[in-house]
Kinemage of the C-alpha trace (Angstrom):
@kinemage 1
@onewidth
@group {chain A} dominant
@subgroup {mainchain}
@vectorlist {calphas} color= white
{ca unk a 1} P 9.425 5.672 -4.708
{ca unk a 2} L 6.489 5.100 -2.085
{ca unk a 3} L 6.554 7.153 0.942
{ca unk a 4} L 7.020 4.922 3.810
{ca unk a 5} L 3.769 5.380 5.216
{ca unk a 6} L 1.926 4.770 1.622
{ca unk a 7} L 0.873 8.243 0.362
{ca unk a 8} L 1.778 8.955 -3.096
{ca unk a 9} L 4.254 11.049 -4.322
{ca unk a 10} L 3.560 11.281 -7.491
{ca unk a 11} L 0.190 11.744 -9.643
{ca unk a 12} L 0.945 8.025 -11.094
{ca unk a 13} L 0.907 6.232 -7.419
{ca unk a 14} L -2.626 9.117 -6.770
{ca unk a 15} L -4.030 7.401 -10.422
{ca unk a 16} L -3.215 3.962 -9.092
{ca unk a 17} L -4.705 4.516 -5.904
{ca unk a 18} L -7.848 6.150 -7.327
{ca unk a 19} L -8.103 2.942 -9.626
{ca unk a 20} L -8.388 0.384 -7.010
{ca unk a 21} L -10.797 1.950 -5.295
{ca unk a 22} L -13.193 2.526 -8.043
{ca unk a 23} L -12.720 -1.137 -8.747
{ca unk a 24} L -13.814 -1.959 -5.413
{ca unk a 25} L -10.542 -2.856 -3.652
{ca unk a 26} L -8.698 -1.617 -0.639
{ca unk a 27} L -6.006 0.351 -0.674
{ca unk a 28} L -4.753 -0.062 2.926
{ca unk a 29} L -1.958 2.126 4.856
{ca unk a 30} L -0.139 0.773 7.780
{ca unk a 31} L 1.189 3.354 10.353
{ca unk a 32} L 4.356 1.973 12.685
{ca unk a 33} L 7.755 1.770 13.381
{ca unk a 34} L 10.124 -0.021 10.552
{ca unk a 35} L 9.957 -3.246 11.775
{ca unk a 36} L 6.009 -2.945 12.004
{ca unk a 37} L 5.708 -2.121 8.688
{ca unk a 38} L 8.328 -4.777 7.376
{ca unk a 39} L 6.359 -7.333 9.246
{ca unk a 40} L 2.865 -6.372 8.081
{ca unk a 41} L 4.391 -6.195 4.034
{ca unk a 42} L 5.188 -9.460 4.992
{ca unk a 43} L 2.165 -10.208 6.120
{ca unk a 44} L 0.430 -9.102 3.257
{ca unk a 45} L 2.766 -10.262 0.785
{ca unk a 46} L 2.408 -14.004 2.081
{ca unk a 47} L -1.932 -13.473 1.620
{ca unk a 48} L -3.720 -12.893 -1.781
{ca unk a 49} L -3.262 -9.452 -1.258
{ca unk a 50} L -3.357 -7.485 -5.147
{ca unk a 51} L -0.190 -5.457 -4.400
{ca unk a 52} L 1.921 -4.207 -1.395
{ca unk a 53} L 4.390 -1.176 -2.085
């Protein structure tokens, strides 16, 4: 599972992260309470965003 705050756990989620990047897309971490973060998932989920975790 994700950490809340995006970081990864495991060397997978570090791999996946590592990926984007070197295939020119944004890996982007969002810092806040729960509801912040709910609402920018949201957000993000509603826009052409690749994936949100």
């Amino acid at each position: 599972m994700p950490s809340p705050l995006g970081r990864p756990h495991t060397a997978h989620e570090a791999i996946k992260y590592e990926t984007a990047l070197k295939a020119d897309k944004f890996v982007l971490m969002v810092h806040g309470s729960a509801e912040e973060q709910a609402k920018a998932r949201t957000v993000l989920a509603s826009s052409k965003a690749w994936q949100t975790v």
